[in-house]
MARSE-984944 format. One record per residue (C-alpha): x, y, z; residue in three letters. Coordinates in steps of 0.25 Angstrom, whole numbers, padded with zeros to 4 digits, always signed. Each point is the difference from the previous one (the first is absolute). Example, Ala and Ser with C-alpha at 12.3 -4.5 7.8 and 13.67 -1.06 7.14 Angstrom:
MARSE-984944
+0049-0018+0031ALA;+0006+0014-0002SER;
***
This chain:
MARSE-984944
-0044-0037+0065UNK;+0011-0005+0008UNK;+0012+0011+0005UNK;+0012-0003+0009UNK;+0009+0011+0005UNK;+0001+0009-0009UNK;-0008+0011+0003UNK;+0009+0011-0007UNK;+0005+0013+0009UNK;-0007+0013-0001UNK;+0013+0005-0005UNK;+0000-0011-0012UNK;-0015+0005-0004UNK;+0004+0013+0002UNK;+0012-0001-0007UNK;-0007-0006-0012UNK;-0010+0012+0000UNK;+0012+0008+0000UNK;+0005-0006-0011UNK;-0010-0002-0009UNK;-0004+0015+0000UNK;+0014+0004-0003UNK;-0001-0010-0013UNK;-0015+0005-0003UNK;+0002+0016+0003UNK;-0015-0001+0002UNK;-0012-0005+0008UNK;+0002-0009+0013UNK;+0004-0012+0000UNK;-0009-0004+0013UNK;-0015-0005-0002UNK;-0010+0010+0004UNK;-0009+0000+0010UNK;-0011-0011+0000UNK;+0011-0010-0008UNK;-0003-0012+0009UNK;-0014+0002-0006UNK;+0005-0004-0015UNK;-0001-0011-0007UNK;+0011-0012+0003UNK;-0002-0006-0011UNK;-0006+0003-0017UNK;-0003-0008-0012UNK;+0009+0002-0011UNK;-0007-0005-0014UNK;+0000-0013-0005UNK;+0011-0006-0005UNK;+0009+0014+0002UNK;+0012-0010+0003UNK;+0004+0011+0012UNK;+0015+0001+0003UNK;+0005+0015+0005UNK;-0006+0009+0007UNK;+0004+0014+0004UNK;-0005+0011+0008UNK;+0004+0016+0001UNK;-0004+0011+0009UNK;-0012-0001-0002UNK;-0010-0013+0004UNK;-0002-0006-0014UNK;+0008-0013-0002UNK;+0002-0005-0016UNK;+0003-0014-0005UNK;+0005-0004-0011UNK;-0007-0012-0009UNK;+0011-0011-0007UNK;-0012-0003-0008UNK;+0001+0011-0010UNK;+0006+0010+0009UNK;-0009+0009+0002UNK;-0001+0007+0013UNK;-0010+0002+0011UNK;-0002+0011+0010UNK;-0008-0003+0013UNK;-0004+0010+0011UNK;+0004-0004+0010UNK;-0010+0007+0011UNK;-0012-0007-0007UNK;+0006-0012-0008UNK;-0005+0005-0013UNK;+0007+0001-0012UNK;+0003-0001-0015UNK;+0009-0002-0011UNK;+0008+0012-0002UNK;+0009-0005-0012UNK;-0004-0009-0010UNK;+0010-0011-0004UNK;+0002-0009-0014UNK;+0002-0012-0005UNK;+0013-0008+0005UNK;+0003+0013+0011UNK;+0002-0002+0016UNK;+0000+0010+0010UNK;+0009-0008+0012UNK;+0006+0010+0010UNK;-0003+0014+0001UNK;+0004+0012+0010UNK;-0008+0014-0001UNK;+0010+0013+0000UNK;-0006+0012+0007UNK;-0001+0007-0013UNK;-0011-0009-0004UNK;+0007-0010-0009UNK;+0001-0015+0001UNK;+0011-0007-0002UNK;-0003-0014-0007UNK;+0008-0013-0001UNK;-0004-0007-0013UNK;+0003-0016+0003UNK;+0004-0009-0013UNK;-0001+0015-0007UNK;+0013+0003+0005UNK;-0007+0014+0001UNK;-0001+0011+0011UNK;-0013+0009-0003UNK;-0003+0014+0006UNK;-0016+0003+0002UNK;-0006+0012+0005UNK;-0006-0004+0013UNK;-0011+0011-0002UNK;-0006-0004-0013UNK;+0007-0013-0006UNK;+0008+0006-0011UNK;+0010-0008-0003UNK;+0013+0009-0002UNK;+0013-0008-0002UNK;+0003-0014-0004UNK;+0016-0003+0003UNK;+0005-0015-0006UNK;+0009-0002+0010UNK;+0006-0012-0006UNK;-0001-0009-0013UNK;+0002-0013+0005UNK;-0007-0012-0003UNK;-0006-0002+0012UNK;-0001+0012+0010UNK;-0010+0000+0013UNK;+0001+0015+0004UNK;-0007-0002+0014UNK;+0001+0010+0009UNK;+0003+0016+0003UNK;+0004+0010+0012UNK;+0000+0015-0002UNK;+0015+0004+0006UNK;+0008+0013-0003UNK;-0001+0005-0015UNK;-0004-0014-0004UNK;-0011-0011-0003UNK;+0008-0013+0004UNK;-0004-0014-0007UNK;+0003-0013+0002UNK;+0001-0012-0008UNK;-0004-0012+0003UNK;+0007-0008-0010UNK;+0015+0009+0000UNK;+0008+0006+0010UNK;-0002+0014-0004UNK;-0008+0011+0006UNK;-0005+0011-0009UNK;-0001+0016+0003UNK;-0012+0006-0006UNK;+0001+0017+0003UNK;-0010+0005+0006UNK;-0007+0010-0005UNK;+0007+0005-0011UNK;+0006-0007-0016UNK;+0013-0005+0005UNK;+0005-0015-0004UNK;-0002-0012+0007UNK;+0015-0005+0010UNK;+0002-0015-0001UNK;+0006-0004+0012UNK;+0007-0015+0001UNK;-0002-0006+0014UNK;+0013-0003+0003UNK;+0009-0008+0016UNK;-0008-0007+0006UNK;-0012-0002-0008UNK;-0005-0015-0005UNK;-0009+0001-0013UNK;-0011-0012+0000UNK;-0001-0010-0010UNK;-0010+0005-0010UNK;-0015+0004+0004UNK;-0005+0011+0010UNK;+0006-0004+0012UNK;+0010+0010+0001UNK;+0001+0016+0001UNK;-0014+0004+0004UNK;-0002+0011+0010UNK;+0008+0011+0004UNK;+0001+0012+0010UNK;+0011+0010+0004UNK;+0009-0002+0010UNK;-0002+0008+0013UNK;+0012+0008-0003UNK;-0005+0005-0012UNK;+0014-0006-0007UNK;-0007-0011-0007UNK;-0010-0013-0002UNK;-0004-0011+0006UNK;-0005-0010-0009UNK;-0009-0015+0002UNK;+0008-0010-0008UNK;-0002-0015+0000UNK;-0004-0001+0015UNK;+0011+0011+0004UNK;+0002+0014+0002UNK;+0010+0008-0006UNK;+0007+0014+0001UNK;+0002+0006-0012UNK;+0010+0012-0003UNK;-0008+0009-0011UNK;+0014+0006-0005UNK;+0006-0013-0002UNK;-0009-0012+0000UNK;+0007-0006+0011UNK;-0010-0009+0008UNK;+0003-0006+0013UNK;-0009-0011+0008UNK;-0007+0006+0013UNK;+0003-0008+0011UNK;-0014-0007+0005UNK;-0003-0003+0014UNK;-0010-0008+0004UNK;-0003-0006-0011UNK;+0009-0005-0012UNK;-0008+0005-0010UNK;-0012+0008-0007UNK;-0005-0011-0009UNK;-0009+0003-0011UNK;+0002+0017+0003UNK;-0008+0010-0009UNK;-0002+0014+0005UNK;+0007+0005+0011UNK;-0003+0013+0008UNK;+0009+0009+0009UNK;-0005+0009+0010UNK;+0011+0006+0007UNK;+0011-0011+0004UNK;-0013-0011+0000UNK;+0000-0007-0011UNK;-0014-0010-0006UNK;+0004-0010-0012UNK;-0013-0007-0005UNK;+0002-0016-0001UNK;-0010-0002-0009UNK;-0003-0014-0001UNK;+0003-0001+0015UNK;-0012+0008+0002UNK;+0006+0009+0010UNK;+0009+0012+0002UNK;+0013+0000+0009UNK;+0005+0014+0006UNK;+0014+0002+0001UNK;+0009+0009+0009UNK;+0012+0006-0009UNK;+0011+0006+0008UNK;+0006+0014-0005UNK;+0007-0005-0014UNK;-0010-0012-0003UNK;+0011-0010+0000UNK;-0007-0008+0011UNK;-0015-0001+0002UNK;-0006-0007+0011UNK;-0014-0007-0001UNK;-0009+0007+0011UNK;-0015-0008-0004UNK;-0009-0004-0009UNK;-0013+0004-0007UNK;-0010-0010-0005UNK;-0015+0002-0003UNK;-0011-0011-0004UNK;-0003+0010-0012UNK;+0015-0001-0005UNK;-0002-0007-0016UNK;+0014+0002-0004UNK;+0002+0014+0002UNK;+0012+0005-0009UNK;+0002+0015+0004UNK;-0006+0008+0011UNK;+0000+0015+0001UNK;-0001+0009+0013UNK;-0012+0010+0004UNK;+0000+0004+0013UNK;+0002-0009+0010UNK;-0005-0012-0008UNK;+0007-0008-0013UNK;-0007-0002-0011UNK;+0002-0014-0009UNK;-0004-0004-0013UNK;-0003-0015+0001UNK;+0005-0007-0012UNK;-0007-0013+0000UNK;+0011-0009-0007UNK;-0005-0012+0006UNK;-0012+0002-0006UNK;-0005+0001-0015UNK;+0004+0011-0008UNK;-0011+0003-0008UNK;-0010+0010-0005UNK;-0011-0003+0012UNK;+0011-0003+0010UNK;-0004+0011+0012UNK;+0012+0009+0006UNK;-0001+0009+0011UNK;+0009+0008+0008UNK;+0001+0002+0016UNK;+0006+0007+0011UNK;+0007-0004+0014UNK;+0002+0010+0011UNK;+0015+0003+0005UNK;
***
């Protein structure tokens, strides 16, 4: 694994702990003792065709399976796991965040779809249709204020899902200085809140964008030190230190955001030998877990997927 100068401050990590617990109102948010001592790195099953993953307070990461959509829940203390809900036919299970009241939220891909699952035993609660068109790719999810929040990768829109609670589904249209890309799933992908709490930051076609959750307004974050995030999936934002996967880059690049996130300034790079197009990666303690998506390499039924870990 190759690092370079971005060690984060002991007030980032702190900050993130912080964080987290405040989201989560439960557990801790920092690996227990003897968590060097875990696995770095567990099999998911063949052909699972990984994309999210999403860990919660306690240390058990689930991934999501575009095969059919099912998802699978590891521990992440001994690398063991199992399917905890079973999919279907033509289903996908793509991004997914963990609330601290147990549910998963769940974006659909070509569904156009966002499901709630009960993390403790699998049921599958709610099913929202987020949109009708022809073509949808619901990609990815962040858990922020009363709402689930969506992103399309084939419309400038966002989608707020309630948490927690029957409520309908908020379409907002992105909006200033946002750029849709042509057709295809190259455009809105991950997305985290703003340090502020005011609203998102979003991946989009190689950029990163503010987005205003009352009005759609997106605005392009200034990048220094490099001119872009190509091929950006999941991002991850611990305190004003922000990770955007590049997946078929093989490699993570870490990111300082000043106070509003209008400018982020590249700080380093993380790359591993066991990186296989990772496409999301979740935080445990001091480490980042990814799913490695493989789309280099045959998608099919005995294709083997894996997940792994770096330390921060």
């Amino acid at each position: 694994m190759t690092r370079n100068h971005f060690q984060p401050s002991r007030r980032t990590v702190l900050g993130g702990a912080l964080a987290a617990l405040a989201v989560t109102g439960t557990g801790t948010a920092q690996a227990a003792p003897g968590a060097a001592a875990w696995p770095s790195e567990f099999p998911l099953p063949d052909g699972w065709l990984p994309e999210g993953i999403t860990i919660g307070s306690r240390p058990y990461a689930y991934m999501g399976s575009r095969a059919d959509g099912s998802i699978y829940r590891t521990d992440l203390r001994t690398g063991e796991g199992g399917v905890l809900h079973e999919g279907g036919t033509g289903l996908a299970s793509i991004g997914l965040k963990l609330d601290g009241d147990g549910l998963l939220y769940v974006a659909g891909g070509a569904g156009g779809t966002a499901k709630v699952v009960d993390a403790r035993n699998g049921e599958l609660l709610t099913t929202y249709q987020l949109t009708r068109n022809a073509a949808p790719f619901v990609n990815d999810v962040v858990l922020h204020r009363d709402r689930a929040w969506f992103t399309d990768s084939r419309d400038a829109v966002l989608y707020g899902v309630p948490r927690g609670r029957e409520g309908k589904v908020r379409a907002l249209p992105l909006t200033g200085e946002w750029v849709q890309a042509p057709a295809g799933t190259n455009s809105a992908n991950g997305l985290v809140a703003t340090p502020d709490g005011r609203g998102l930051i979003v991946v989009n076609a190689g950029q990163l964008y503010t987005v205003g959750i009352r009005t759609g307004h997106a605005t392009r974050v200034a990048l220094v030190g490099a001119t872009d995030v190509t091929n950006g999936d999941g991002l991850v934002r611990l305190g004003r230190t922000l990770y955007v996967v590049q997946n078929r880059l093989n490699k993570i690049t870490v990111w300082d955001l000043d106070r509003t996130a209008t400018t982020a300034t590249l700080r380093g790079t993380i790359t591993d030998p066991r990186f296989d197009v990772p496409t999301t990666a979740a935080r445990f303690g001091n480490r980042l877990y990814l799913v490695n998506a493989r789309f280099t390499s045959p998608q099919t039924p005995e294709t083997t997927f894996n997940a792994v870990a770096v330390s921060l």
